[in-house]
N, C-alpha and C positions, 0 to 999 in steps of 0.2 A: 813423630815420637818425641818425647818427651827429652830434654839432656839428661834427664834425671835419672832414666831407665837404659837399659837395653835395646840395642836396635832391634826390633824385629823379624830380623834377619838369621840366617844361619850362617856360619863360620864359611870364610874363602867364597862366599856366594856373587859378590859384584867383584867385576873386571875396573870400572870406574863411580863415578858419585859426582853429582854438582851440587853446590847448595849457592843460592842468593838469598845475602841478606837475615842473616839467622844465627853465623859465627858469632855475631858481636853479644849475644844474648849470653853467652859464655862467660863471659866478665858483668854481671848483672850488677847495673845501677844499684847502689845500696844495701850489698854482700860482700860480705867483709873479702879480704885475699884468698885467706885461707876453705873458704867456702866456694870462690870462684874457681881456682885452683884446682878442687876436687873435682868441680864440674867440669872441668876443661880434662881433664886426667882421664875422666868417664865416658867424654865424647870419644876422644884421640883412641882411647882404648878399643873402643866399641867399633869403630872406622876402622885400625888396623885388624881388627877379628872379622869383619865382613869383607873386605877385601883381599883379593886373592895374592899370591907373591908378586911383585910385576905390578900391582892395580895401584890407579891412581885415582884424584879425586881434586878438583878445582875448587875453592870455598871463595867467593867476593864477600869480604865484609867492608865494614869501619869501624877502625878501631878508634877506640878515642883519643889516643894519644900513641906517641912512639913507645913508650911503656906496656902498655897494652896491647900493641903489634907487639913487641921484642917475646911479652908474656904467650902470645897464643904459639910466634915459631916454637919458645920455646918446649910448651907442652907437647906439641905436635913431632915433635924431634925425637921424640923416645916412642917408644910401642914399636921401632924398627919401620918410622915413617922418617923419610928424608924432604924436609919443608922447606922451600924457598918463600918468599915474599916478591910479588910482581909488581908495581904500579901503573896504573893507567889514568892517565889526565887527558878525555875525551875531550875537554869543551878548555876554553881560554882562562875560564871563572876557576873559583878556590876549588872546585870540588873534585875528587880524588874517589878511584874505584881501586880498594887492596883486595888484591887476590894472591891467596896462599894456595899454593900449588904443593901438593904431598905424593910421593910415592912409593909402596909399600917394596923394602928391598925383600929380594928373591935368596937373601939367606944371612945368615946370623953375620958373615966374615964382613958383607957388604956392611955391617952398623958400625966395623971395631970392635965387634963383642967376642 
């Protein structure tokens, strides 16, 4: 599906979600903030509506910068998802697997709200 749309899904329907490789398309080369922003607001949204209270969801992206990490926790962090950032440096070389790990609280008190 598209970030642009709706998941296909119906509400509370997944327990869990993986994605590889596909977050970082969120922050789209040569879209301004304000337009990435919406798309990231559209995804997170659509994620916490297909998942059930309790559900959780792993996303490995790259981000392009620490900016751009700090931008996806942050989207990710409202819709009553609680987002951490994991790191994994499988190999000795530069290359870096981020995985944002999100999961959907089981009720309004769990956000602060």
């Amino acid at each position: 599906s598209s970030f642009a749309h709706r998941l296909p899904l119906r509400s509370n329907a997944s327990t869990h979600a993986v994605s590889i490789s596909a977050l970082q398309w969120l922050s789209g080369d040569g879209e301004s903030e304000a337009t990435a922003a919406a798309t990231r607001a559209l995804f997170f949204s659509e994620l916490a509506r297909v998942l059930v209270p309790g559900g959780a969801a792993c996303l490995q992206f790259y981000p392009r910068d620490a900016d751009d990490a700090h931008a996806v926790v942050q989207a990710a962090s409202g819709f009553f998802l609680v987002a951490r950032l994991v790191l994994d440096a499988p190999h000795e070389g530069p290359q870096r697997k981020w995985f944002l790990c999100v999961r959907k609280a089981t009720c309004c008190a769990c956000m602060g709200a």
